[in-house]
Backbone as JSON Lines, residues from 0, in Angstrom:
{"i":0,"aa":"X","n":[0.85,-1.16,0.0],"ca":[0.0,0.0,0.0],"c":[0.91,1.23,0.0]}
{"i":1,"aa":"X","n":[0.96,2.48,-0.95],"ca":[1.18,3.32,-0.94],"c":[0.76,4.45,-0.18]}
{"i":2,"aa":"X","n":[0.93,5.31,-0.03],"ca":[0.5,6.63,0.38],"c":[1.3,8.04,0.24]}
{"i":3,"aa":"X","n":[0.48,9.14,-0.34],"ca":[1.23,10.43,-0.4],"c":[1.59,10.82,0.55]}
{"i":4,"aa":"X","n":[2.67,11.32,0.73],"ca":[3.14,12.24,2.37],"c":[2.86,13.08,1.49]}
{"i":5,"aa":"X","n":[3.4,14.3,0.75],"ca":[3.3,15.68,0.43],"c":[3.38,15.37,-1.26]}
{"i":6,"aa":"X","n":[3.06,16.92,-1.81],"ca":[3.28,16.38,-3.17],"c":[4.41,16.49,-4.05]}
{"i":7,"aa":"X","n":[5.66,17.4,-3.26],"ca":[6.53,17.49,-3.54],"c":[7.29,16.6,-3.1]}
{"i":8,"aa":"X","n":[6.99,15.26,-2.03],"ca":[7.76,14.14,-1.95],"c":[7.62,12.71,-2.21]}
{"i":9,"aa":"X","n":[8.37,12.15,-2.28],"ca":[8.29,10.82,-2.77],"c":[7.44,10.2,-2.02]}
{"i":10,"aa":"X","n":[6.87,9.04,-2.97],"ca":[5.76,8.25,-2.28],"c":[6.5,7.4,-0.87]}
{"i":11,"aa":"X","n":[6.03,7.14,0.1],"ca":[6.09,6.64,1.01],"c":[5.35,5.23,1.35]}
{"i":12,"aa":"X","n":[5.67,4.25,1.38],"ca":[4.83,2.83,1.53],"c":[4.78,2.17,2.94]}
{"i":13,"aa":"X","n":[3.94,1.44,3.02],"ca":[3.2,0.95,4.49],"c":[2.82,-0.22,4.1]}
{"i":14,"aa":"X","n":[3.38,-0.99,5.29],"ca":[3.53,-2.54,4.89],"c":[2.79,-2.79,5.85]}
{"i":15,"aa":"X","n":[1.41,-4.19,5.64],"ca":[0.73,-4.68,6.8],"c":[1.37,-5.68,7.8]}
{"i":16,"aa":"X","n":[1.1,-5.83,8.73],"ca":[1.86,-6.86,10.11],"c":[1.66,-8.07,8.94]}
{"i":17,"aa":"X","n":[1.14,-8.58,8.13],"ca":[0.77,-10.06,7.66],"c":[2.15,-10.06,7.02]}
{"i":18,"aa":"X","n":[2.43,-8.92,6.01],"ca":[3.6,-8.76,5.34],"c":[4.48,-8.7,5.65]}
{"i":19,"aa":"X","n":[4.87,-7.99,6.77],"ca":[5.87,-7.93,7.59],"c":[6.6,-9.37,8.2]}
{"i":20,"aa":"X","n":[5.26,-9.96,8.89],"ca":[5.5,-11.42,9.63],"c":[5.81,-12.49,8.34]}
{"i":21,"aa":"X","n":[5.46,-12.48,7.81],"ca":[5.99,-12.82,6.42],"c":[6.74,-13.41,5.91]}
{"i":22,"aa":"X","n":[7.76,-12.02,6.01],"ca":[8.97,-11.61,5.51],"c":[10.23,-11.72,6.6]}
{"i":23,"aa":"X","n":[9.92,-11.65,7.82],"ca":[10.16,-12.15,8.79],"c":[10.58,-13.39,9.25]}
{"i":24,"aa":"X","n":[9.69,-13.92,8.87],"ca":[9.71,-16.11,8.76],"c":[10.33,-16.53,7.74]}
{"i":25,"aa":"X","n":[10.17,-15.69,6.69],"ca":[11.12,-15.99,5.72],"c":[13.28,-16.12,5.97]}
{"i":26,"aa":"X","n":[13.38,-14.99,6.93],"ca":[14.55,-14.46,6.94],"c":[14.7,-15.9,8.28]}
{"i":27,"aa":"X","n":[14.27,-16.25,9.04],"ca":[14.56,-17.32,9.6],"c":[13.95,-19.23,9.4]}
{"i":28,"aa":"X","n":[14.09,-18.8,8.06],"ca":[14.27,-20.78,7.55],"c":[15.61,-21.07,7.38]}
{"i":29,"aa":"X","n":[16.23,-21.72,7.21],"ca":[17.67,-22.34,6.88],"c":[18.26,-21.89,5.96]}
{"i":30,"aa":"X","n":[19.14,-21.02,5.81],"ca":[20.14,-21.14,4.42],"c":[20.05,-19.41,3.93]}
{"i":31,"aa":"X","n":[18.37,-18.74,4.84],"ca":[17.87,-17.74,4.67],"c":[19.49,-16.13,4.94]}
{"i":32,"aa":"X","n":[18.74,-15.41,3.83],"ca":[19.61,-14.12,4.55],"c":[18.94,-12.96,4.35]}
{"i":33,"aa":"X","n":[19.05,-11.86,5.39],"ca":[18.41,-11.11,5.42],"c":[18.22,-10.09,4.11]}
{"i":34,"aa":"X","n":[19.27,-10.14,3.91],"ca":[19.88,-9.31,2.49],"c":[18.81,-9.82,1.42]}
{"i":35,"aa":"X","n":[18.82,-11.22,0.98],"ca":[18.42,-12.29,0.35],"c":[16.99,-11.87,0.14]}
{"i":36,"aa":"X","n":[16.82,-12.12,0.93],"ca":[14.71,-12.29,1.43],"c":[14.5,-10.65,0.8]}
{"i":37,"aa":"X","n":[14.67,-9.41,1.55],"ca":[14.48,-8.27,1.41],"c":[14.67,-8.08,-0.06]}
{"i":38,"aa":"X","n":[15.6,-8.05,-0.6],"ca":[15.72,-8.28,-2.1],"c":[14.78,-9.15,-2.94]}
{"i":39,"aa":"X","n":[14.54,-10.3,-2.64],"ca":[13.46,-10.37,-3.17],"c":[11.69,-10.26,-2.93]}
{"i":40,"aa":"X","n":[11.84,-9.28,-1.99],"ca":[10.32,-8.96,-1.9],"c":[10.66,-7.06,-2.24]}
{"i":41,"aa":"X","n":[11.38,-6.39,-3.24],"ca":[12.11,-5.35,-3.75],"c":[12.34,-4.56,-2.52]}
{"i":42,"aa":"X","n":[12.4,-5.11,-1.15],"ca":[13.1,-3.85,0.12],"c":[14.32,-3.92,0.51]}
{"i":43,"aa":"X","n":[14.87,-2.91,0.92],"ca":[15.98,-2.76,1.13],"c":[16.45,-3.37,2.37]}
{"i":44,"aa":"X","n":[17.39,-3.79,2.54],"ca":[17.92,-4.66,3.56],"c":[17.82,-4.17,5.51]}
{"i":45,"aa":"X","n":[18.01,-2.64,5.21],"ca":[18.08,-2.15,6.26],"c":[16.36,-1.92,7.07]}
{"i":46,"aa":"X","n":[15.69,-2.12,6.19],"ca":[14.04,-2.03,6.57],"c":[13.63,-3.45,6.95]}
{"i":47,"aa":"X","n":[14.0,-4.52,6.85],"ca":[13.82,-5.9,7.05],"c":[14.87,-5.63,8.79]}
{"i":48,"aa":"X","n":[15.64,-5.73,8.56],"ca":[16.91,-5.48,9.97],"c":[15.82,-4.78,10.62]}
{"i":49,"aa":"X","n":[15.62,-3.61,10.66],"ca":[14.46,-2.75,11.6],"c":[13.28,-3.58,12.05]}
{"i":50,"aa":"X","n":[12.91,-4.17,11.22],"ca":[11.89,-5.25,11.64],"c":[12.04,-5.96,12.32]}
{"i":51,"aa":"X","n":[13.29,-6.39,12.5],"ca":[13.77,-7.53,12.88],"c":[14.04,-7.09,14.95]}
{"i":52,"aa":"X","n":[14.52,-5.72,14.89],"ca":[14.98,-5.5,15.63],"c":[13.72,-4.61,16.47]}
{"i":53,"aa":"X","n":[12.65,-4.42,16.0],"ca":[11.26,-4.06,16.66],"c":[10.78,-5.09,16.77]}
{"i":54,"aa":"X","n":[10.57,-6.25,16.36],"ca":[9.88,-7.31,16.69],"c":[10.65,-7.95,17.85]}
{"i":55,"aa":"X","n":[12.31,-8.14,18.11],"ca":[12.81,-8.35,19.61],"c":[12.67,-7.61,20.56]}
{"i":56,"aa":"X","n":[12.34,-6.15,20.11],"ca":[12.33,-5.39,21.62],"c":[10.6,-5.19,21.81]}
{"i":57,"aa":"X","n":[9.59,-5.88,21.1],"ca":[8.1,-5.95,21.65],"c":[8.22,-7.06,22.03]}
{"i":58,"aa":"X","n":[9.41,-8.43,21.74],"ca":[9.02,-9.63,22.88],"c":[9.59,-9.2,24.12]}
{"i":59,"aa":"X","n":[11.28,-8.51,24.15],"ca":[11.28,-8.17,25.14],"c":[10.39,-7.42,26.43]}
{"i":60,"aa":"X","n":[9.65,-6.37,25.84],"ca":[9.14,-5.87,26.84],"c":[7.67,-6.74,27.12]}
{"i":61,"aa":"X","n":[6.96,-7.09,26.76],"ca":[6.3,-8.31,26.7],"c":[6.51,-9.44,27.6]}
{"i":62,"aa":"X","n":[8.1,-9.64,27.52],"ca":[8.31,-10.3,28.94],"c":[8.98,-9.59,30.18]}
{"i":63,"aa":"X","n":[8.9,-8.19,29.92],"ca":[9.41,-7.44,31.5],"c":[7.85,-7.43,32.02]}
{"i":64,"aa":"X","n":[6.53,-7.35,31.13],"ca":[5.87,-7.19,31.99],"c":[5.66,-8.46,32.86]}
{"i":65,"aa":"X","n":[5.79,-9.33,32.2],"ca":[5.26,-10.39,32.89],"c":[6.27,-10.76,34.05]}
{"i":66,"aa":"X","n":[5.27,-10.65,35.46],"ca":[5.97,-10.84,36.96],"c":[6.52,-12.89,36.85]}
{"i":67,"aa":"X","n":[7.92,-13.31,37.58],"ca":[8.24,-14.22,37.56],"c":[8.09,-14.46,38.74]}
{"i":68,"aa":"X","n":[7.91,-15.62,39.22],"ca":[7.55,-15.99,40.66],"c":[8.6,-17.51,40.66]}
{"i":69,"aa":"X","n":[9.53,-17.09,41.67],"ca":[10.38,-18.55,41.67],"c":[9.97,-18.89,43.04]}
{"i":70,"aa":"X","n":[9.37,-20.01,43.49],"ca":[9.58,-20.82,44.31],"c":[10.5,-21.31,45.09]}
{"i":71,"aa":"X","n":[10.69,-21.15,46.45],"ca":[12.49,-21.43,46.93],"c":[11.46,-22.56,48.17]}
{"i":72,"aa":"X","n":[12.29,-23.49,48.31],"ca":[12.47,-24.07,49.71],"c":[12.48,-24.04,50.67]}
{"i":73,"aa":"X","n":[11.81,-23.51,51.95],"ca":[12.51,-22.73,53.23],"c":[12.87,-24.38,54.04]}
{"i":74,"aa":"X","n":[13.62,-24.58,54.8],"ca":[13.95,-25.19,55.95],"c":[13.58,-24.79,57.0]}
{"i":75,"aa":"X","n":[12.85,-25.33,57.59],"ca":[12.38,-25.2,59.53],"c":[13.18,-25.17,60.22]}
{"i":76,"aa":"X","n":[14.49,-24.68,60.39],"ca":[15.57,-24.31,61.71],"c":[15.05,-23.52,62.52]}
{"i":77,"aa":"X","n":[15.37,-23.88,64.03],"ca":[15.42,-23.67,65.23],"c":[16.41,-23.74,65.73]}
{"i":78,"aa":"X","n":[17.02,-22.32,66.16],"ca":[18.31,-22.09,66.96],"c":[18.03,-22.26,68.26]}
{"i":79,"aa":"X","n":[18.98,-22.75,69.1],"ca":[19.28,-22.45,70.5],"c":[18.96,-21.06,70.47]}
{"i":80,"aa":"X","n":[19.76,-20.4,70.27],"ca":[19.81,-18.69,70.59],"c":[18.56,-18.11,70.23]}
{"i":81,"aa":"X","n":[17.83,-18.03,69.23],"ca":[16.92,-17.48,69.21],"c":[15.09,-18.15,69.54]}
{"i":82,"aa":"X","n":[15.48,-19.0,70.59],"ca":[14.54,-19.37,71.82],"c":[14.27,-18.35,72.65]}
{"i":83,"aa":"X","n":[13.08,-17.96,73.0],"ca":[12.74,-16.63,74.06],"c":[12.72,-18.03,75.42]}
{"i":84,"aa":"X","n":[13.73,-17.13,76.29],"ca":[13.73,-17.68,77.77],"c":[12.92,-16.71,78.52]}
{"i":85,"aa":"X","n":[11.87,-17.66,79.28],"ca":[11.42,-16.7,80.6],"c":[12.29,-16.24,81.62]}
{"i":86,"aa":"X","n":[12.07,-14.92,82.25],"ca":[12.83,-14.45,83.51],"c":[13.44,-15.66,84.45]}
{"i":87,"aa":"X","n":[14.52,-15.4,84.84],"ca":[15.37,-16.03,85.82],"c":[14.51,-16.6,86.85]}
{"i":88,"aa":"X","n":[13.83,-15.37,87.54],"ca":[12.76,-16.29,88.34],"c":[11.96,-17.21,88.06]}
{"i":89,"aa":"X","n":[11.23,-18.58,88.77],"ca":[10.63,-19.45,88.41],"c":[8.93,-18.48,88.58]}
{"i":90,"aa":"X","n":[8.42,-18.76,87.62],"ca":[6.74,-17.64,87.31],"c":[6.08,-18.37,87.77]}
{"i":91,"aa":"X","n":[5.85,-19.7,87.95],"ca":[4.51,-20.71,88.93],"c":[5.18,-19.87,90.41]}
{"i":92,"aa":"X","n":[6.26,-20.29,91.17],"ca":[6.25,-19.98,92.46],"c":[6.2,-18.67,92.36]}
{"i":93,"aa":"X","n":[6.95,-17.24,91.84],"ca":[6.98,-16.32,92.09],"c":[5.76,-15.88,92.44]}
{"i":94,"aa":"X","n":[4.63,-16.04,91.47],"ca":[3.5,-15.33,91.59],"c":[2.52,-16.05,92.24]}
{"i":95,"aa":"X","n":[2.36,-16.98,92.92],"ca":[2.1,-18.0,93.72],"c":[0.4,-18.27,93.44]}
{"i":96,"aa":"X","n":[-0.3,-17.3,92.76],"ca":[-1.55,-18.05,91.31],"c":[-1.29,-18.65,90.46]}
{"i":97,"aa":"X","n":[0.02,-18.89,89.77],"ca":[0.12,-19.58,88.63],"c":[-0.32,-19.38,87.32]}
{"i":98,"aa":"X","n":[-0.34,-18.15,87.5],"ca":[-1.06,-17.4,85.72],"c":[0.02,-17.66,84.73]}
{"i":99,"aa":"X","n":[-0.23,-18.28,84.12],"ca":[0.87,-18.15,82.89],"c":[0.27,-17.78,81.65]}
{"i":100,"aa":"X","n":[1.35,-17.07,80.82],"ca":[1.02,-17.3,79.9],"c":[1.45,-18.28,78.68]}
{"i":101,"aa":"X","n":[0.61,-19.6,78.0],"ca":[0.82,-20.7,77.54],"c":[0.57,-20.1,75.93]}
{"i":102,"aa":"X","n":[1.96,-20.2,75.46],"ca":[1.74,-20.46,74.07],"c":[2.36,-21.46,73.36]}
{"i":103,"aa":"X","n":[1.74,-21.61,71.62],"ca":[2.07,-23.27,71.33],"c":[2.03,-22.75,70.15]}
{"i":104,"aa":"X","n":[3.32,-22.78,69.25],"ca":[3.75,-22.07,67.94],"c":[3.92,-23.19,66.82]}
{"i":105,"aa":"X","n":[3.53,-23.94,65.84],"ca":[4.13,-24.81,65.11],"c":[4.21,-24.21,64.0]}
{"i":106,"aa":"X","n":[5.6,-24.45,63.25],"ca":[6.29,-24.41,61.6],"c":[6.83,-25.5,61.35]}
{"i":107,"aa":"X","n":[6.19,-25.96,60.35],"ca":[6.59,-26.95,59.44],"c":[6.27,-28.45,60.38]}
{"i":108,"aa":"X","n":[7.38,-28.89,60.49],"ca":[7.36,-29.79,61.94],"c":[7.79,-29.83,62.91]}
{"i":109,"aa":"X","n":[8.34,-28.43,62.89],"ca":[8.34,-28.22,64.38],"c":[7.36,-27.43,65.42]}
{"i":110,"aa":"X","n":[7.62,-27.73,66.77],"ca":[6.24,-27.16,67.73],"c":[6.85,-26.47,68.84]}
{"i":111,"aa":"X","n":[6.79,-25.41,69.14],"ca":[7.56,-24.45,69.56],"c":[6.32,-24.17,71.17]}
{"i":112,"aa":"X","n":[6.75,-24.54,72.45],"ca":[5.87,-24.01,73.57],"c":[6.73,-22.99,74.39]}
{"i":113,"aa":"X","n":[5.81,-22.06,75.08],"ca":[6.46,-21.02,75.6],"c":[5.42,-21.02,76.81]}
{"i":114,"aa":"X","n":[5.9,-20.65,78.02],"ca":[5.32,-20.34,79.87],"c":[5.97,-19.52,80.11]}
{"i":115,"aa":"X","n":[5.11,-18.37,80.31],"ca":[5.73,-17.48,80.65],"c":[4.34,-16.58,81.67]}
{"i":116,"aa":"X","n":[5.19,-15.72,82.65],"ca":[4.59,-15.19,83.87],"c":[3.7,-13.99,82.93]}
{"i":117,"aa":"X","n":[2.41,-13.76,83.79],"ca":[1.68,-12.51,83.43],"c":[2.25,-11.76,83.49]}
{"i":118,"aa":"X","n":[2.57,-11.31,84.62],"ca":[3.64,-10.13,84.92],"c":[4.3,-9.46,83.94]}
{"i":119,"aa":"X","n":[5.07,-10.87,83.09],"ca":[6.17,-10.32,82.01],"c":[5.68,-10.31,81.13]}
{"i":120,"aa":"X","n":[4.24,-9.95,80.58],"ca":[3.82,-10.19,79.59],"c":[4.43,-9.26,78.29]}
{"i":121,"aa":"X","n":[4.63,-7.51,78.51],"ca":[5.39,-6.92,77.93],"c":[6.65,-7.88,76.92]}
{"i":122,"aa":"X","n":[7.56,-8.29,77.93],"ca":[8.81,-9.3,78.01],"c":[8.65,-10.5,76.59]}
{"i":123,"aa":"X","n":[7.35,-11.18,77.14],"ca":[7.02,-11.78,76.1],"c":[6.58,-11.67,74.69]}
{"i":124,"aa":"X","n":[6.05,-10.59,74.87],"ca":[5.55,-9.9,72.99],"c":[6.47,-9.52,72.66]}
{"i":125,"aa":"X","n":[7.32,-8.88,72.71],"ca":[9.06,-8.37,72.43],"c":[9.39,-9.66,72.05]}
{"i":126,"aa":"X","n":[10.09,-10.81,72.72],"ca":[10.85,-12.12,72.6],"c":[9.76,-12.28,71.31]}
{"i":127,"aa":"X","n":[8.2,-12.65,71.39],"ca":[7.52,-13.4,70.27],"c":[8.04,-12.66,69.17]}
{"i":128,"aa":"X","n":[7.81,-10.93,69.12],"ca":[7.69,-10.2,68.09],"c":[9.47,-10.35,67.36]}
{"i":129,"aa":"X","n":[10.28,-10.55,68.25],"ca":[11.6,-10.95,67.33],"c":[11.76,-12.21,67.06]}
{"i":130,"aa":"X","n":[11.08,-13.26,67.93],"ca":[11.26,-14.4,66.86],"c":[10.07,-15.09,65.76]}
{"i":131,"aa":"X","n":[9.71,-14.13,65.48],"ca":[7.91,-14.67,64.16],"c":[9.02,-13.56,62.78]}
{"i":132,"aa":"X","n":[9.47,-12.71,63.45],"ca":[10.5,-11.65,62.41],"c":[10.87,-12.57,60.97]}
């Protein structure tokens, strides 16, 4: 398909995506060259290359949009060190009601229990809140 830009300039032509893709598939069968193909459909070599090189950067971005999601493994480790210990004092006798507070944490397969005094309850959301981190 042709078309006038102005009338003092040369005709200007517009090729459809069918033509394009085409000419395209052509330049990648076996034995194909870009030079080759373009020449015989009468375009110049450097307008096939352009094609070539807009049609990689719409797959590229095509695949930036698309989000990748890799899957990783976690392992269930449990350190010594990062066990929350209750206060030095024993919390059944200290407070001589026996309020505790009983919690029961499981990941993966492991089961994590914690007793700890009302009192220290502060104590305890701190210790939980750095080890759920």
């Amino acid at each position: 398909m042709e078309r006038l830009i102005d009338e003092e300039r040369r005709l200007r032509r517009e090729y459809s995506a069918a033509f394009k893709a085409s000419v395209l598939q052509q330049t990648r069968e076996p034995g194909a060259s870009v030079a080759g193909v373009a020449l015989s459909h009468g375009l110049h070599p450097n307008m096939v290359h352009r094609w070539l090189r807009e049609q990689r950067l719409s797959r590229q971005q095509g695949l930036a949009q698309t989000p990748a999601f890799v899957a990783l493994p976690v392992a269930a480790v449990v350190a010594d060190d990062h066990v929350a210990q209750p206060p030095a004092t024993a919390p059944a006798q200290a407070s001589g009601d026996g309020q505790l507070i009983r919690i029961e944490v499981q990941r993966a397969s492991a089961i994590v229990k914690i007793e700890w005094p009302v009192e220290a309850a502060a104590q305890c959301a701190l210790a939980l809140r750095d080890w759920l981190r």
